[in-house]
C-alpha distance (Angstrom), angle and dihedral (degrees) to the residues before:
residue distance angle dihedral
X1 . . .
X2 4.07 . .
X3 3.39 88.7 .
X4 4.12 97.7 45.7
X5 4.49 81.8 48.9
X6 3.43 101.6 47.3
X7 3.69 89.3 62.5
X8 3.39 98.1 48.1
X9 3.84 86.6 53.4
X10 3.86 91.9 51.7
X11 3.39 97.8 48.9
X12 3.84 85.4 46.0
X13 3.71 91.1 61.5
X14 3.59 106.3 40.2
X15 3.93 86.4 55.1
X16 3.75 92.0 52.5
X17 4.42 87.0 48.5
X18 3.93 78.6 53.0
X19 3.55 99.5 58.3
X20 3.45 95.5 39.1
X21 4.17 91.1 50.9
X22 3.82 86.5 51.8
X23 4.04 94.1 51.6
X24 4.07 88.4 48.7
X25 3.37 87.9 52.6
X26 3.97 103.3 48.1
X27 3.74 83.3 43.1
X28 3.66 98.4 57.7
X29 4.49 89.9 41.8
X30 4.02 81.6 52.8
X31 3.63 89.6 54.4
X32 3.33 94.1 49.3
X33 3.64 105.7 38.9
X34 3.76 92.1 54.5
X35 3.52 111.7 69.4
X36 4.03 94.5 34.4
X37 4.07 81.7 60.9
X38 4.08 86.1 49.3
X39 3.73 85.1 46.2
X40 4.15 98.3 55.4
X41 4.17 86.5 43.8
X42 3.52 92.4 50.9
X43 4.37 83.5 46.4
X44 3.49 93.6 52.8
X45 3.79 100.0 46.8
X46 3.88 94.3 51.7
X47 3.44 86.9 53.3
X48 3.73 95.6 52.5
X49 4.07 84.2 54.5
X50 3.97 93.5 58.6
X51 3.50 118.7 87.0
X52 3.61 105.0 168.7
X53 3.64 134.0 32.2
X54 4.18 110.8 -62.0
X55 3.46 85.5 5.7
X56 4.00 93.2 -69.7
X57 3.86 107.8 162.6
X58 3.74 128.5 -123.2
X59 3.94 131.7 -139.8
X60 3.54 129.5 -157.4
X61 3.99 112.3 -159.2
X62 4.01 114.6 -173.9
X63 3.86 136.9 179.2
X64 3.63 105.7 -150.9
X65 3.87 120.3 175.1
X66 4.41 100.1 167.0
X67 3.67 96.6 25.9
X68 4.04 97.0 -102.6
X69 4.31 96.3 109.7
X70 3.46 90.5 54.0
X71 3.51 100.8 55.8
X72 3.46 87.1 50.3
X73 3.29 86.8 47.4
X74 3.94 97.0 42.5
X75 4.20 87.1 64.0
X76 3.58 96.6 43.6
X77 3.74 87.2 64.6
X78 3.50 97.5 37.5
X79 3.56 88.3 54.2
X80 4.11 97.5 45.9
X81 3.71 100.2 38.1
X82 3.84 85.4 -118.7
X83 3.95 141.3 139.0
X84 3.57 124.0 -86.7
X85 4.12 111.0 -148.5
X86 3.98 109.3 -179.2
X87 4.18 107.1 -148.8
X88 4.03 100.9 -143.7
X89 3.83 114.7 -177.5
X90 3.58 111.5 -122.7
X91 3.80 88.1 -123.9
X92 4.23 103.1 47.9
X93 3.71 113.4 -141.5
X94 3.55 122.1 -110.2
X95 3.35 126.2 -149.3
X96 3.71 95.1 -102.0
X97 3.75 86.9 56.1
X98 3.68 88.6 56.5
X99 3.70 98.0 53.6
X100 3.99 105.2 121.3
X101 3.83 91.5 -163.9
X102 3.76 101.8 56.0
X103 3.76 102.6 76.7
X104 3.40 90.8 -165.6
X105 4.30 90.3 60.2
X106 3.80 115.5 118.7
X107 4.11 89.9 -114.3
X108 3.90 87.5 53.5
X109 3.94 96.3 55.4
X110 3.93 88.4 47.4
X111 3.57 94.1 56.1
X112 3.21 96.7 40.4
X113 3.52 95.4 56.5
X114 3.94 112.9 52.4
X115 3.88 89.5 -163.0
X116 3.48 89.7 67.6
X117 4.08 124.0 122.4
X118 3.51 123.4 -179.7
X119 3.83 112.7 -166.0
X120 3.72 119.8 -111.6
X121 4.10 113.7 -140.3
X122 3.84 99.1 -142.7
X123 3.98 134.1 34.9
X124 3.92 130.3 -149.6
X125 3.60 111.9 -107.3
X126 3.95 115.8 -130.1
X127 3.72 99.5 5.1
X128 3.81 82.7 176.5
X129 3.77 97.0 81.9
X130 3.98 96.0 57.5
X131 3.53 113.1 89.3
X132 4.03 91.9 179.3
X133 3.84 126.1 35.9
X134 3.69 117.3 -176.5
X135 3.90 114.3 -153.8
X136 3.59 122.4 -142.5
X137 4.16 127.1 -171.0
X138 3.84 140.2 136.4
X139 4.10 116.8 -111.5
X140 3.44 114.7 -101.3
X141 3.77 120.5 -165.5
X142 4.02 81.4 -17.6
X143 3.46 96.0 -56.9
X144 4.40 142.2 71.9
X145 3.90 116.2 -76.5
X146 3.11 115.5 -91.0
X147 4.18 89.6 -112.1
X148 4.01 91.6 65.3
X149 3.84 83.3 66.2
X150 3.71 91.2 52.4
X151 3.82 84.3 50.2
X152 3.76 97.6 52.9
X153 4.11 91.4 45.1
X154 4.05 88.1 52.0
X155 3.82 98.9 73.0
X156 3.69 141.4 24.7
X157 3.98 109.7 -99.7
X158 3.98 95.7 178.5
X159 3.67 108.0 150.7
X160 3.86 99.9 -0.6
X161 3.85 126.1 123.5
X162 3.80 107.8 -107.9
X163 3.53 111.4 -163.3
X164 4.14 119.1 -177.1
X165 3.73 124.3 -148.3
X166 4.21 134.4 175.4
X167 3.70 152.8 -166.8
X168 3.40 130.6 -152.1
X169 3.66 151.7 143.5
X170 4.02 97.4 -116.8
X171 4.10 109.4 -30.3
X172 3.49 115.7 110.3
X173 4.11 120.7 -141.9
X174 3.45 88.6 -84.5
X175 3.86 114.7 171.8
X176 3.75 91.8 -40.7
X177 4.03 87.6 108.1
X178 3.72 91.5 46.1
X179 3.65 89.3 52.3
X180 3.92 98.1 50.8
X181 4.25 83.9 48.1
X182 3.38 88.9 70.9
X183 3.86 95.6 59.0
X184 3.93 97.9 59.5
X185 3.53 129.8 61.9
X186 3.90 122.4 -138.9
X187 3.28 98.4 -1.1
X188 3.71 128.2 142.1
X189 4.12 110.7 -128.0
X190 3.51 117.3 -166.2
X191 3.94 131.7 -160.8
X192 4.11 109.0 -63.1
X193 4.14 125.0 -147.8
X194 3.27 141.9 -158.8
X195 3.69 129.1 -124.6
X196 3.80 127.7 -158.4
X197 3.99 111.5 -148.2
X198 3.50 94.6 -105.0
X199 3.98 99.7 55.8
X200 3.44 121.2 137.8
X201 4.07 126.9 -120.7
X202 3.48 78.4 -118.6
X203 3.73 100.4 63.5
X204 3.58 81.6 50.3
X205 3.19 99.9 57.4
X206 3.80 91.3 43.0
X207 3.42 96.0 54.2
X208 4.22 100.3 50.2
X209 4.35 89.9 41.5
X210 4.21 77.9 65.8
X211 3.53 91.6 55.4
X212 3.78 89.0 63.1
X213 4.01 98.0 -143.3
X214 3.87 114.7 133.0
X215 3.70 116.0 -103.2
């Protein structure tokens, strides 16, 4: 009878060091398991945040006198994660200004002179921390208004991405890019496009995945 219950009671305790190895052990994988879960969350949500490569941030500057640049515009930076800055003259155009067959029209003697600088009313603050501006405008006379040029000449663009983008009704980019090149120093210009009013986000979107910078 001894013999028959000091079995039972052995058996009895080496199931109860059992259980109690097994709780130590889930314990310790629940420890562990926890923070490296924490750790990929935290991963994935600073990744969300960057929109250009090490984080960099990207700006995208437009002239838009009917509306159709900053749509384009509007997806671009929906589709980047960047800033949208609007460049509005200081003095608006009207629609006389705008009238391409009165040569005598404010919009005519701008782009007819290439010296020409209309003044901007508002600046970006910190151009610094973009590393890739996008720059948005209709085509005048087949090239950029003449206030896209006083935009590039305000700041200092030396080792940014530049890349040039357009509406209009029928005219391609032309030379317009080319042109605005020429008024920034060590900057890298990528291929431009040009958008027709009704283009989709989508064509957007197709159009900036082939020029292989991260978003």
């Amino acid at each position: 009878m001894k013999k028959l219950l000091s079995i039972i009671l052995s058996a009895f305790m080496l199931f109860t060091l059992g259980a109690c190895a097994g709780n130590t052990q889930n314990n310790s994988v629940n420890q562990t398991d926890k923070p490296a879960a924490e750790a990929v969350k935290e991963s994935d949500e600073a990744s969300d945040k960057n929109d250009t490569v090490d984080g960099e941030k990207a700006l995208v500057a437009y002239f838009s006198n009917t509306g159709n640049t900053e749509g384009m515009a509007e997806y671009i930076a929906e589709i980047i994660g960047g800033d949208l800055f609007e460049i509005v003259p200081e003095e608006p155009y009207t629609d006389e200004d705008l009238n391409y067959n009165d040569s005598s029209s404010r919009s005519s003697l701008e782009m007819n002179d290439p010296s020409s600088r209309p003044a901007i009313s508002s600046v970006v603050e910190d151009m610094e921390q973009y590393n890739t501006i996008y720059i948005g405008y209709p085509i005048w006379w087949g090239d950029a208004p003449r206030i896209i040029s006083t935009f590039l000449e305000s700041y200092d663009f030396s080792g940014k991405n530049i890349i040039p983008f357009c509406t209009s009704a029928s005219s391609g980019i032309g030379t317009s890019a080319e042109n605005l090149q020429s008024l920034t120093a060590d900057a890298e210009w990528y291929d431009g496009r040009r958008f027709a009013a009704s283009a989709s986000k989508n064509d957007v979107e197709a159009w900036i995945d082939n020029l292989n910078l991260i978003k």
